[in-house]
C-alpha positions as CSV (number, residue, x, y, z in Angstrom):
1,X,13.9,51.9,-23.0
2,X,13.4,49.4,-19.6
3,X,9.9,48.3,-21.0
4,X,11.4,47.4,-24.5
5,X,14.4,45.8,-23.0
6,X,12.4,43.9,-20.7
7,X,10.0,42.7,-23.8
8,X,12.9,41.6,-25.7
9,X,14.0,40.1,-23.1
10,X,10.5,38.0,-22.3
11,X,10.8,37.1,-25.9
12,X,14.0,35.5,-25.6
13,X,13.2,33.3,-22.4
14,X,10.0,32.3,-24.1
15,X,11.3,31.4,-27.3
16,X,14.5,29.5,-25.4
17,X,12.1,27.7,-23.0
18,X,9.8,26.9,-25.7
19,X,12.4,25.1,-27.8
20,X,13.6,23.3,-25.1
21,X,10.4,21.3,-23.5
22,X,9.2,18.1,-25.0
23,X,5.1,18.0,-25.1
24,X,3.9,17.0,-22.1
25,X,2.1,13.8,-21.7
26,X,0.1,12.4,-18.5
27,X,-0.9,9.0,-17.2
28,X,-2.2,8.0,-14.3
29,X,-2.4,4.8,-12.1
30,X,-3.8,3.1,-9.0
31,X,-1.0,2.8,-6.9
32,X,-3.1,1.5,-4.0
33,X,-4.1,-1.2,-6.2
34,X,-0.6,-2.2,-7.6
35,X,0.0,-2.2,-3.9
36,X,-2.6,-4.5,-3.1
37,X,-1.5,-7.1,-5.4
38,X,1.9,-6.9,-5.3
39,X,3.5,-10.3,-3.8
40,X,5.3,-9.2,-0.8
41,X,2.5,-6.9,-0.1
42,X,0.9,-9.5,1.8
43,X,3.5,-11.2,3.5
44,X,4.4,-7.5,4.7
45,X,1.0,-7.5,6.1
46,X,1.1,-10.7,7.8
47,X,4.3,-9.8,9.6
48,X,2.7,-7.0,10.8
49,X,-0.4,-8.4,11.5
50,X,2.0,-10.7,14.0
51,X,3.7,-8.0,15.9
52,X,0.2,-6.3,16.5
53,X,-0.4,-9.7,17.9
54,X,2.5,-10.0,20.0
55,X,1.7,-6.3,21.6
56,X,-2.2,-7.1,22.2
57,X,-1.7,-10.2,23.7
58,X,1.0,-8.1,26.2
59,X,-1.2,-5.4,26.3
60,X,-4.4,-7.9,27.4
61,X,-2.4,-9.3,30.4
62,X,-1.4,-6.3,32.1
63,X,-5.1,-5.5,31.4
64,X,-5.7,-8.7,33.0
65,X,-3.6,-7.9,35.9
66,X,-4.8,-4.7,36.8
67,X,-8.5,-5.9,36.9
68,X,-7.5,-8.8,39.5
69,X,-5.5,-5.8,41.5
70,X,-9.3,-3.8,41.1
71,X,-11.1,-6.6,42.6
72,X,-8.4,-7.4,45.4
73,X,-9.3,-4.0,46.1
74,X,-12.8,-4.2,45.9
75,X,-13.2,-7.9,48.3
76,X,-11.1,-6.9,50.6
77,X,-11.2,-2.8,50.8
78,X,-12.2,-2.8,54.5
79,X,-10.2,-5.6,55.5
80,X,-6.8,-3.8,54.0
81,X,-4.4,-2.4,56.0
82,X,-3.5,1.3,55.0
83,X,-0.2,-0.2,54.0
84,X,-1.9,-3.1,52.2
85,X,-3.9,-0.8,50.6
86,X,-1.1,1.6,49.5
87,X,0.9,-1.4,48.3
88,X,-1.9,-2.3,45.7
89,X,-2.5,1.4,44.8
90,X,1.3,1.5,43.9
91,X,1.2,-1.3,42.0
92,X,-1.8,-0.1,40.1
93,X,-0.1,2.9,38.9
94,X,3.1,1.0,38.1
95,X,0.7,-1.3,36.0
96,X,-0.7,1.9,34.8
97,X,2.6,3.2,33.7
98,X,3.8,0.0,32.0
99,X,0.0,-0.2,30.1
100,X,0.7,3.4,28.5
101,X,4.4,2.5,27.9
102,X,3.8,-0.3,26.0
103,X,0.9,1.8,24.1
104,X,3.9,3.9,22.8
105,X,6.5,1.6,22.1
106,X,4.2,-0.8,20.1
107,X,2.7,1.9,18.2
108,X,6.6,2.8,17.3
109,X,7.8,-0.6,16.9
110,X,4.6,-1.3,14.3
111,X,5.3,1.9,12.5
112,X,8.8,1.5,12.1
113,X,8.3,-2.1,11.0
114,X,5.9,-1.3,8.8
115,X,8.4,1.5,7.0
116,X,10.6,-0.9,6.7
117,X,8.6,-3.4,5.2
118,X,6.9,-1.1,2.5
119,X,10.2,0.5,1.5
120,X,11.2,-1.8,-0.7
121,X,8.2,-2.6,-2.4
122,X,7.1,0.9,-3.0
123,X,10.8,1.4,-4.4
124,X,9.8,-1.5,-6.8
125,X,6.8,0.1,-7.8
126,X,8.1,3.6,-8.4
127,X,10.9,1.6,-10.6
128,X,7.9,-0.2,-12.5
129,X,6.1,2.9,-13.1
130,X,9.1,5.1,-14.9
131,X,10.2,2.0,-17.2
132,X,6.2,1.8,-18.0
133,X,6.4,5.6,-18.6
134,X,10.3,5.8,-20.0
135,X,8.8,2.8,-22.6
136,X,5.8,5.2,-23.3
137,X,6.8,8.3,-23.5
138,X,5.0,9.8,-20.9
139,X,6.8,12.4,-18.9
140,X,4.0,12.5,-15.9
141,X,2.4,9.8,-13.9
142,X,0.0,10.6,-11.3
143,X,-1.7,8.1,-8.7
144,X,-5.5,8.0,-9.5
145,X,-6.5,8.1,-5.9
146,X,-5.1,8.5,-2.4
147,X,-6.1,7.1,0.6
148,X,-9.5,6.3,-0.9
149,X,-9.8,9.6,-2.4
150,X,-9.8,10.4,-6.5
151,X,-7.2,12.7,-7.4
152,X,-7.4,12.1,-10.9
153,X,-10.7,13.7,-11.7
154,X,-10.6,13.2,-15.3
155,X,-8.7,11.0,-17.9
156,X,-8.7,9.0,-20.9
157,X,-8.7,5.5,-19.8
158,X,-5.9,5.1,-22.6
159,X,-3.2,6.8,-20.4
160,X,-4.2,4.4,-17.1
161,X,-1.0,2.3,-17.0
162,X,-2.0,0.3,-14.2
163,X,-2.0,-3.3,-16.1
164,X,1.0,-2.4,-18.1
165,X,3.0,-2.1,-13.9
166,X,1.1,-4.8,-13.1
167,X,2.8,-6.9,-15.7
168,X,6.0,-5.2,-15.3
169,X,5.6,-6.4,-11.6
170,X,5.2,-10.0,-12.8
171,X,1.5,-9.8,-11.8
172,X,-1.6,-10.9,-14.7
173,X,-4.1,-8.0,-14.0
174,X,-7.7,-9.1,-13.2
């Protein structure tokens, strides 16, 4: 009795869920690509390109500093006073400190900035990408690669709707 009630039962969740899906139909594209060319794509980069800037060019003149406060050291070792001597070890920790500090806050500042800055563009992709598939019928897209890496392995070059966001994106594909 349970093993017939539980095959009618498979029968009926099969049959329902079988009525109810739409065939399935896969594209892919190169998101890293539609990335690449997309036109605030590279004035996000050049902002961030800046900021990087800004924190090496801090980062090179506390570098600067603690190499004079190493030779000070160096020239005048014998010459120092214990107090002298302590005064420049102090400082070189404190320079130290403020190196490592602004190691973390940059790589912060950068990251956040650059989340900010790719938000909107990858929301404008994403967009792209279901009007290209809403317009095709497609009810997967998958990104050809990540980070370098294939994760499409296989596919008709048919369902690669890269040019079609491309143009959707205002963008003539090479």
């Amino acid at each position: 009795m349970k093993k017939t009630l539980f095959s009618l039962f498979a029968i009926l969740l099969t049959s329902l869920a079988m009525g109810q899906t739409k065939p399935v139909k896969i594209a892919y594209c190169d998101v890293d690509y539609i990335l690449s060319q997309h036109p605030q794509f590279k004035a996000a980069n050049k902002e961030l390109a800046t900021l990087e800037n800004k924190y090496q060019q801090q980062a090179v003149a506390i570098e600067q500093q603690i190499m004079q406060l190493q030779q000070e050291v160096q020239q005048g070792g014998g010459m120092m006073t214990e107090q002298a001597k302590m005064q420049k070890q102090q400082r070189y920790e404190q320079l130290l400190k403020q190196y490592q500090q602004l190691e973390i806050t940059a790589s912060q500042a950068i990251q956040t900035r650059q989340m900010e800055l790719m938000k909107p563009i990858l929301d404008d992709i994403e967009k792209k990408i279901k009007a290209v598939a809403d317009e095709k019928g497609y009810t997967h897209v998958l990104n050809e690669r990540a980070n370098g890496t294939s994760i499409v392995l296989y596919a008709d070059e048919s369902n690669n709707i890269t040019d079609e966001v491309l143009r959707k994106l205002g963008i003539m594909p090479k």
